[in-house]
C-alpha positions as CSV (number, residue, x, y, z in Angstrom):
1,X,-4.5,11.1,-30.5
2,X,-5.7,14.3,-28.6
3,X,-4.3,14.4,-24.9
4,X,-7.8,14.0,-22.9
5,X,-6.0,15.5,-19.8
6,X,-6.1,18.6,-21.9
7,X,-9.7,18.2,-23.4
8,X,-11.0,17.5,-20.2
9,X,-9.2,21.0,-18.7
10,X,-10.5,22.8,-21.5
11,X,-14.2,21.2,-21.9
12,X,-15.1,20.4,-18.3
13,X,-13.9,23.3,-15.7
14,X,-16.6,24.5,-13.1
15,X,-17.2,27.6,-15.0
16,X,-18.2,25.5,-18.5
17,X,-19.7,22.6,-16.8
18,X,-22.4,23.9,-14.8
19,X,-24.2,25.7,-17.0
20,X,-24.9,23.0,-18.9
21,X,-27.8,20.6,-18.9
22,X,-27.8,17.3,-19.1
23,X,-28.8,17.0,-22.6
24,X,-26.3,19.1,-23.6
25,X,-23.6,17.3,-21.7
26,X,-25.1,14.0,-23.7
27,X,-25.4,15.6,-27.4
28,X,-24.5,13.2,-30.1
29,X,-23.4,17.6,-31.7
30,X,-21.6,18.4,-28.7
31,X,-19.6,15.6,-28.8
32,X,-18.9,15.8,-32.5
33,X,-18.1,19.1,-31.9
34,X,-15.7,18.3,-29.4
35,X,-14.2,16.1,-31.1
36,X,-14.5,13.3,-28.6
37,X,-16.3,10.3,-28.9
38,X,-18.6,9.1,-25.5
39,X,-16.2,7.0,-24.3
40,X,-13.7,9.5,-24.2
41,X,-16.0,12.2,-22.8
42,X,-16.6,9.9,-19.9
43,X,-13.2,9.2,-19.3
44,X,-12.4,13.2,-19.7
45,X,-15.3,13.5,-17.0
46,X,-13.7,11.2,-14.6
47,X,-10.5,12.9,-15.0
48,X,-11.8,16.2,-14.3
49,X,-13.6,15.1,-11.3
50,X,-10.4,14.1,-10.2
51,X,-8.7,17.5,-10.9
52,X,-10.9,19.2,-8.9
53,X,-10.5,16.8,-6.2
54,X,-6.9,18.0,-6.3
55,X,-7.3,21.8,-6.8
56,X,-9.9,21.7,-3.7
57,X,-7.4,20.2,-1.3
58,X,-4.2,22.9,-2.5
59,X,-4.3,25.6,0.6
60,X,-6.9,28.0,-0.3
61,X,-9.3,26.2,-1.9
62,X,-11.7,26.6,1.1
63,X,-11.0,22.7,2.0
64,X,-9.9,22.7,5.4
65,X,-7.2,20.8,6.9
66,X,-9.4,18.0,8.6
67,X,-11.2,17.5,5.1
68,X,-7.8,17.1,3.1
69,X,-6.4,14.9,6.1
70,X,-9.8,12.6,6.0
71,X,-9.0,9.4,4.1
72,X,-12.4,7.7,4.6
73,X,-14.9,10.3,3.7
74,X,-13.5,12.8,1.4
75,X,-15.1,12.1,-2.0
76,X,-16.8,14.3,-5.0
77,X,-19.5,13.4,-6.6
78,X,-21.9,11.6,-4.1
79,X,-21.5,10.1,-0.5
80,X,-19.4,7.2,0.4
81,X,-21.7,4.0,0.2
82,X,-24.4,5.6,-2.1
83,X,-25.2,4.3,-5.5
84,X,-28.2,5.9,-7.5
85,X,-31.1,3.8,-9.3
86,X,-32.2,5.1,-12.3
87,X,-35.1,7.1,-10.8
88,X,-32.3,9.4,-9.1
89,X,-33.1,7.6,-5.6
90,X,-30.1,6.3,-3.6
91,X,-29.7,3.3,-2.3
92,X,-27.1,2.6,0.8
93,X,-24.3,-0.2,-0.3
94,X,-23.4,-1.7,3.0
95,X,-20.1,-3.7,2.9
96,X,-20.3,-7.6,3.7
97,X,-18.8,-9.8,6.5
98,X,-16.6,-10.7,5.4
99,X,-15.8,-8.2,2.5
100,X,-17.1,-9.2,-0.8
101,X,-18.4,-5.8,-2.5
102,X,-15.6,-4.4,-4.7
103,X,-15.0,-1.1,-3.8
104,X,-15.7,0.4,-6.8
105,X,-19.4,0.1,-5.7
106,X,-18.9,2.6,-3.1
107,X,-17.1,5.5,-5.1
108,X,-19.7,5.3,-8.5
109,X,-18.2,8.3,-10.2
110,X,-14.8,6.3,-10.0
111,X,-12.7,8.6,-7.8
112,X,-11.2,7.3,-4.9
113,X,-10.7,9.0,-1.3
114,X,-7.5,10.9,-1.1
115,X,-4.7,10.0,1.8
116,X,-3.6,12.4,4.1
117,X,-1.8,15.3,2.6
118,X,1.2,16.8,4.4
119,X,3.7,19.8,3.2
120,X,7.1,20.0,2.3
121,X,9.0,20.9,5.0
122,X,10.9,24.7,4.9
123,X,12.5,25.1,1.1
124,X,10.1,22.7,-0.9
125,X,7.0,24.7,0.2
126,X,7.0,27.0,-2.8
127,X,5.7,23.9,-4.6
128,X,1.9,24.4,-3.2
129,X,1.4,27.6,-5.3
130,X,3.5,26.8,-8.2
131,X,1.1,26.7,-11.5
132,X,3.4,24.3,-13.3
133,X,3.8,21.9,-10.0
134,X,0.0,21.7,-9.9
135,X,-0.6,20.9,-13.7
136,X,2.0,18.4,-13.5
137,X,-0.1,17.0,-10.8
138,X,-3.6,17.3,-12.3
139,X,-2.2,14.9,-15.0
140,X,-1.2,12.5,-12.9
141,X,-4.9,11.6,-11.7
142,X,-5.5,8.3,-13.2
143,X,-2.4,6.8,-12.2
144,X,-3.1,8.1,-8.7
145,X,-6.3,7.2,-8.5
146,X,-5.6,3.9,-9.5
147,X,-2.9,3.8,-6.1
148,X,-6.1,5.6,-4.0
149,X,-8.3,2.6,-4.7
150,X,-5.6,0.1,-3.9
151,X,-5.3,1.8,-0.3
152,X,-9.2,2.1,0.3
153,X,-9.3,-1.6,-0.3
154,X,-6.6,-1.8,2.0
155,X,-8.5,0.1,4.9
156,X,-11.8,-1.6,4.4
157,X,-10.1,-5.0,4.5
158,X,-7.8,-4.3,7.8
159,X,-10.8,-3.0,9.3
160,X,-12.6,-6.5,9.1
161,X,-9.7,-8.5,9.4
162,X,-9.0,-6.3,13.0
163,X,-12.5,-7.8,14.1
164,X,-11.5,-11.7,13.3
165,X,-7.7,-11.3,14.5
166,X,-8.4,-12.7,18.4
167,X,-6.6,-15.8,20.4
168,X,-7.5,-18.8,19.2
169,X,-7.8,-18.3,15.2
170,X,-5.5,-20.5,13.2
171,X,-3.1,-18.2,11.6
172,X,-3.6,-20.4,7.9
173,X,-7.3,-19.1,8.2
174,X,-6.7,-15.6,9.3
175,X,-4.7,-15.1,6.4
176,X,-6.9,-16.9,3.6
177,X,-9.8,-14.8,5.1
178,X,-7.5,-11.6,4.0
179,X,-6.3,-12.6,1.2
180,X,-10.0,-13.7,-0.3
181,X,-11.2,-10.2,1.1
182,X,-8.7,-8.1,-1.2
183,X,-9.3,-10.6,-4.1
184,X,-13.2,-9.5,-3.9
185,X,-12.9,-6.2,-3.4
186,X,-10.0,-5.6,-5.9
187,X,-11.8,-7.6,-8.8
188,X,-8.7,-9.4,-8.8
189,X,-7.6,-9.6,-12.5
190,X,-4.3,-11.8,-13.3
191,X,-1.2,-9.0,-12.9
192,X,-3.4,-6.2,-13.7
193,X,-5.1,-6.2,-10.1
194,X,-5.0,-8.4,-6.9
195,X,-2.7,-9.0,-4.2
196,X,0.8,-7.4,-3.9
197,X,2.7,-9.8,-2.1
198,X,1.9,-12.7,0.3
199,X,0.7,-11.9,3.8
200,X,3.4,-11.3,6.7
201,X,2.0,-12.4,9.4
202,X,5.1,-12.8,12.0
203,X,4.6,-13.2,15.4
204,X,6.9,-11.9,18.8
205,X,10.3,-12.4,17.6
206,X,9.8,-12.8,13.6
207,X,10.0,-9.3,12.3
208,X,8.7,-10.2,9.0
209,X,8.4,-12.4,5.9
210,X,6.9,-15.3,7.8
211,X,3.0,-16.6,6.1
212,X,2.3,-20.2,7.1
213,X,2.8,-22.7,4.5
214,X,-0.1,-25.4,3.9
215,X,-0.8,-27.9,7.1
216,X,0.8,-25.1,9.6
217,X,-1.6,-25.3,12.8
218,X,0.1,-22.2,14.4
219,X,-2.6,-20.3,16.5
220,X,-2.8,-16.9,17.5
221,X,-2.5,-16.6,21.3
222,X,-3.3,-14.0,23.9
223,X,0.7,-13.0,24.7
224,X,1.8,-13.1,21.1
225,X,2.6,-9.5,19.0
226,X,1.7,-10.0,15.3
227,X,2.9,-8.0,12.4
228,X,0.0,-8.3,9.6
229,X,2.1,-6.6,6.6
230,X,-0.1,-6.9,3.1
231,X,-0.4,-5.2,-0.1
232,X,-2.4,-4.7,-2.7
233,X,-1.9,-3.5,-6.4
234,X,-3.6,-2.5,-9.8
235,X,-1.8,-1.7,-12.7
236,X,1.5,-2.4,-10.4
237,X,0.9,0.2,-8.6
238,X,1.5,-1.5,-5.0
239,X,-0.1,0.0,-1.6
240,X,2.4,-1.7,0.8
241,X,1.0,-0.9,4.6
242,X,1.3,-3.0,8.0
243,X,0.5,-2.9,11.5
244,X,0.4,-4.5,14.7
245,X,-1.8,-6.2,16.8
246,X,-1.6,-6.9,20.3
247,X,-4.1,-7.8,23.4
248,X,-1.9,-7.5,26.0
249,X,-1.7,-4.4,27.4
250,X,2.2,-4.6,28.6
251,X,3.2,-4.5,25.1
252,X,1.6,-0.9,24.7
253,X,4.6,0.9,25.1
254,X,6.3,-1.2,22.1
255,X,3.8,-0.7,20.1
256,X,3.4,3.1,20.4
257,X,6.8,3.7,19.9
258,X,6.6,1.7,16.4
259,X,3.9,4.0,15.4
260,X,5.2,7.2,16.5
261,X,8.5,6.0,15.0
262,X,6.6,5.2,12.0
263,X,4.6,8.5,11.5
264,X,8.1,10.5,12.5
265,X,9.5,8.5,9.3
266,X,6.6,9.9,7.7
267,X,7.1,13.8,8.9
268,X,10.7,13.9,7.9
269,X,10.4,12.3,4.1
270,X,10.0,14.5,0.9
271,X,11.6,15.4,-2.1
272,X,15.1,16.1,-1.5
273,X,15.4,15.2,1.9
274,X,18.4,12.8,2.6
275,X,17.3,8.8,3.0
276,X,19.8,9.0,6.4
277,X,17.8,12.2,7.7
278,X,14.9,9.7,7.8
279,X,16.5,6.8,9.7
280,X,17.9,9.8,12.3
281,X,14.6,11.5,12.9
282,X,13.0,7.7,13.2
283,X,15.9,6.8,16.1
284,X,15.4,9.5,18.0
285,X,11.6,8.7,18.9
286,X,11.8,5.3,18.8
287,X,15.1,4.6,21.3
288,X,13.5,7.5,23.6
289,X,10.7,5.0,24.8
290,X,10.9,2.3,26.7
291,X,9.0,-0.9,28.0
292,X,8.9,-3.6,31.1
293,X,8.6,-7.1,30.8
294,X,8.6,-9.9,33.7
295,X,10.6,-6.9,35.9
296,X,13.0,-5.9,33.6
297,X,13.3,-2.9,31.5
298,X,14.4,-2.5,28.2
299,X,15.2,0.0,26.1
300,X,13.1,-0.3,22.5
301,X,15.6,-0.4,19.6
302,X,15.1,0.0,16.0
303,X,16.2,-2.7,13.9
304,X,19.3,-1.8,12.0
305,X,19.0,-3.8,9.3
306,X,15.6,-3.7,8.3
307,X,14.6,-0.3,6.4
308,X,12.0,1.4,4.3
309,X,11.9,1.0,0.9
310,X,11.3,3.0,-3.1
311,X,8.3,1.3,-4.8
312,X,8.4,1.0,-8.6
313,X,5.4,-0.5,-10.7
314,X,5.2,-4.4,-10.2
315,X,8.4,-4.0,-8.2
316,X,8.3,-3.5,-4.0
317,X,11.8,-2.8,-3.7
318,X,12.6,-0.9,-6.5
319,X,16.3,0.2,-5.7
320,X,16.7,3.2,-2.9
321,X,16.3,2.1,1.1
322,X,14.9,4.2,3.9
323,X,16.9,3.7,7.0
324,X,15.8,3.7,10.4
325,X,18.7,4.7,12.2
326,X,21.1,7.4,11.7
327,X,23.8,6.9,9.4
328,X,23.5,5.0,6.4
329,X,23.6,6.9,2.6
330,X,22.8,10.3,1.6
331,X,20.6,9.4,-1.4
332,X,17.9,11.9,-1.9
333,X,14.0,11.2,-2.4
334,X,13.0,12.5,-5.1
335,X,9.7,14.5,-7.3
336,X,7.0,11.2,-8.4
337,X,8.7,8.1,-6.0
338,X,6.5,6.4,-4.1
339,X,7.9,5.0,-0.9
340,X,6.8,2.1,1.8
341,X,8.3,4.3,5.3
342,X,8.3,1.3,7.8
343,X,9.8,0.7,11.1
344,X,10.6,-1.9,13.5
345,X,10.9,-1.5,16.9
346,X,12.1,-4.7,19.1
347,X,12.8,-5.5,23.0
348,X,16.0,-7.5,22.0
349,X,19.5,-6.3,19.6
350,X,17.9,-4.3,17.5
351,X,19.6,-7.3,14.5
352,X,17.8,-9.9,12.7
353,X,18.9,-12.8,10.8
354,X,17.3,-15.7,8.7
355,X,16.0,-18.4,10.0
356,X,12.8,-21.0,10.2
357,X,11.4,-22.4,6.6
358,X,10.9,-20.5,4.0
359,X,7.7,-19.1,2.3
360,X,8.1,-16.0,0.5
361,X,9.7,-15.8,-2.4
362,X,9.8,-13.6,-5.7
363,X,11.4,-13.7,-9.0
364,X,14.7,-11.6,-10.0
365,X,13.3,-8.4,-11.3
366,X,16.8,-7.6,-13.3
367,X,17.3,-11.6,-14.7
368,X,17.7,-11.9,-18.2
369,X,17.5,-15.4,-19.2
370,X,18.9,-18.2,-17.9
371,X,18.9,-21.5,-19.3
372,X,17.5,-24.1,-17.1
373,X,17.8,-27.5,-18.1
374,X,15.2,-28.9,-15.3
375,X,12.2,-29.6,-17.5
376,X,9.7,-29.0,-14.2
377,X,11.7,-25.6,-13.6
378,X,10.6,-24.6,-17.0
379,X,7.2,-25.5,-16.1
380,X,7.4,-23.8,-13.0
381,X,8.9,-20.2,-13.8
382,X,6.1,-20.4,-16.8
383,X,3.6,-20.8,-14.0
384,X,5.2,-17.8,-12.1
385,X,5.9,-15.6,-15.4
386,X,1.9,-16.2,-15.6
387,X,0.6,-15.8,-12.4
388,X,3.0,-13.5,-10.6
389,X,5.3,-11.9,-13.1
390,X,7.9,-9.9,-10.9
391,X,5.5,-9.6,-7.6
392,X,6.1,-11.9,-4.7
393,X,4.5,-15.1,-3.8
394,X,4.3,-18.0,-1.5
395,X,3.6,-21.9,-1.3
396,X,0.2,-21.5,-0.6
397,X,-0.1,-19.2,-3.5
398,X,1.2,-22.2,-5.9
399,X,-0.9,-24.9,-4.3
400,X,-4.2,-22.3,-5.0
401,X,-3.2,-22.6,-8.4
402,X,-3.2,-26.1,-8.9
403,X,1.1,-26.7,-8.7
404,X,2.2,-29.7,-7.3
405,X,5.6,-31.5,-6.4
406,X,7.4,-28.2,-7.1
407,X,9.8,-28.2,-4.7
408,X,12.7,-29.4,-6.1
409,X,11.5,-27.5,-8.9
410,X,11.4,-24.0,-6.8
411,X,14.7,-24.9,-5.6
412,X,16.7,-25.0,-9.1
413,X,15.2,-21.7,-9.7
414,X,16.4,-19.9,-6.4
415,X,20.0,-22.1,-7.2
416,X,20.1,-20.3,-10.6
417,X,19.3,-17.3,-9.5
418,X,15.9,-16.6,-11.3
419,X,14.1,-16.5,-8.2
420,X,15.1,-15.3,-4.9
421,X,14.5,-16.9,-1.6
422,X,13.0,-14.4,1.5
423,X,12.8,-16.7,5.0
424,X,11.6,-15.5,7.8
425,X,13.5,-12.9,9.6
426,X,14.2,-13.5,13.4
427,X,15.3,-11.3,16.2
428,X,16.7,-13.2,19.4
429,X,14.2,-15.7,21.0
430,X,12.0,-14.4,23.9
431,X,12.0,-10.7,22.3
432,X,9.3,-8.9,20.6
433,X,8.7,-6.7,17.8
434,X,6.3,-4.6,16.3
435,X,6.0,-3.2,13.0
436,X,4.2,-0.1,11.4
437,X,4.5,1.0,7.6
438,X,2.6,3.6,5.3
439,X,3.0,3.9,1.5
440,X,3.8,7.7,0.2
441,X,3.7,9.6,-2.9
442,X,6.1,12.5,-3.6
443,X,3.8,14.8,-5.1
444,X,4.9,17.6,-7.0
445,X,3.4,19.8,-4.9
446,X,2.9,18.0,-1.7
447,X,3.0,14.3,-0.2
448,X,0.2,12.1,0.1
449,X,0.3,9.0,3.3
450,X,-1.5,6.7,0.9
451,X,-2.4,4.0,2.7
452,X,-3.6,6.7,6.2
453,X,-6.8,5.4,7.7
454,X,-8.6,5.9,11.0
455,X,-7.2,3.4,12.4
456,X,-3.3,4.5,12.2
């Protein structure tokens, strides 16, 4: 089968294309010619939009910095939120309140905005002119276009769900409300698109993996810092991005130093930089703030044993960490890795530990099989194998889909080792922690913050 990367490259650059009419570019001959049937020829369209999309924001192209950095906007072919009738007249597509329009109806010509682009640092920068670099990027479009759409539904979703997230909301509802919003606006499909992993929501001393299980009546309060950590995926290609939300304004200087921590993280990663080099440059901006609470100050620590992470498709941890203090191993980043660059900041040790019930979990993305001679265990890891293959999930995620009594069930899996247990991870009682996390793409030319909005 021809390579259409190629075909488009050859068939579709500026020069060709816009000479050519619109009947042309439709010719049952032209095609024939081409070789390439319609289908393909709109798929070898789509790529090359793409392309261009790339080439335009490589220094240069007369894209300027602000343009390349703008997450939102940055488009070709059309204006965000337009879709044309068949007279040629365009109609304005308004998202919903909640969200329910997938976001494919905002982006017609398929290509999704581009994150914010940042350069190698020093040594690596060669990369941005290199001709091989950048055609080894142009054919990676789909599959990064694929991740782009995964982060616009993220920012489209966090942007409602920052509107709803006020005292008094039961935190069962807040998170059902998210969680139906990416389903709409993903077209969720099975494994090949929908939700990532269940939502953290953790609030003051929880760090993470805390969602409420059915019949919690936990409420968001005024006082409380919350940690909403979602993902979304297609193709397994995850978007893993968090944030936090607060209303007091005493916790500002916590939270500031989590996001300037966070987008330090960010600076410091690319390919061949050591994973410890990021853990050092995240330390030294997050211990050099500080905050006071009821008279006493304390100095913000970074959680030592929570780190970043290497994505891999339909896996979120996929094998290498990302420190966030100095130390730790000298394991390099490398060309084509996606990594989640997260950071915890927290008023109390700077240690977490299990604790509280349990409601994430996720099956064993190395098991081979394991006999289980639990007839309902069978039953269940069927329903998982189905539903949510190597991605994590949560009770409420196996009540939606109609399992019942499976706890004793869930339980001889995590004993055998099929599935593995995540509770809630807890910093000392009375302290407070706030959480930040962008998803990036090791270009071969450049990185790409994935999952960068407006918002942080």
């Amino acid at each position: 089968m021809p390579d259409l990367a190629e075909a488009t490259a050859q068939l579709l650059t500026p020069a060709d294309a816009e000479p050519q009419t619109k009947n042309e570019a439709a010719s049952p001959t032209s095609q024939a010619a081409d070789g390439l049937s319609k289908s393909q020829l709109k798929k070898a369209k789509k790529r090359a939009a793409a392309a261009r999309q790339e080439t335009d924001a490589l220094p240069g192209s007369g894209t300027t910095a602000a343009d390349a950095a703008n997450p939102v906007t940055k488009t070709t072919g059309g204006d965000v939120g337009t879709a044309k009738k068949k007279k040629g007249k365009k109609k304005v597509v308004q998202q919903t309140e909640p969200p329910t329009i997938p976001v494919k109806h905002f982006f017609p010509d398929g290509v999704y905005p581009q994150g914010e682009w940042q350069p190698y640092k020093n040594d690596q920068r060669w990369r941005e002119t290199n001709e091989e670099k950048r055609a080894l990027e142009r054919s990676q479009v789909d599959m990064i276009n694929e991740a782009r759409q995964c982060a616009e539904v993220h920012r489209q979703v966090r942007k409602y769900i920052r509107t709803i997230a006020k005292p008094g909301i039961k935190m069962v509802d807040l998170c059902e409300t998210l969680e139906g919003s990416v389903r709409a606006l993903i077209e969720e499909n099975g494994l090949a698109a929908g939700i990532a992993f269940p939502t953290g929501c953790s609030l003051n001393h929880v760090a993470a993996h805390w969602t409420p299980n059915a019949g919690d009546q936990t409420v968001l309060q005024y006082d409380d810092v919350m940690k909403l950590d979602f993902g979304t995926q297609i193709n397994g290609r995850i978007i893993d991005s968090a944030f936090t939300v607060h209303f007091n304004d005493k916790y500002d200087p916590l939270v500031n130093a989590v996001k300037e921590a966070t987008n330090a993280g960010v600076s410091a990663a690319g390919i061949d930089v050591r994973l410890c080099d990021i853990g050092e440059a995240v330390q030294e901006v997050m211990e050099s703030y500080e905050i006071e609470l009821e008279g006493k100050t304390h100095q913000i620590k970074c959680i030592r044993n929570l780190n970043g992470h290497s994505i891999g498709p339909y896996r979120i941890h996929a094998g290498k960490s990302v420190p966030i203090v100095k130390g730790g191993e000298g394991t390099k980043m490398e060309e084509g890795e996606f990594f989640a660059i997260e950071t915890f900041g927290s008023t109390g040790k700077g240690y977490v530990r299990e604790d509280m019930e349990c409601s994430h979990y996720m099956k064993n993305f190395d098991v081979g099989h394991v006999p289980l001679r639990l007839p309902r265990a069978k039953q269940l890891l069927a329903s998982i194998d189905r539903n949510f293959g190597t991605l994590a999930f949560c009770k409420r995620y196996l009540d939606r889909i109609g399992e019942t009594k499976y706890q004793m069930a869930l339980k001889n899996l995590c004993d055998a080792g099929v599935v593995d247990a995540y509770p809630p991870l807890c910093e000392s009682k009375g302290s407070y922690v706030a959480q930040f996390e962008h998803t990036i793409y090791l270009h071969p030319t450049r990185k790409e913050i994935l999952s960068r909005g407006d918002d942080f």
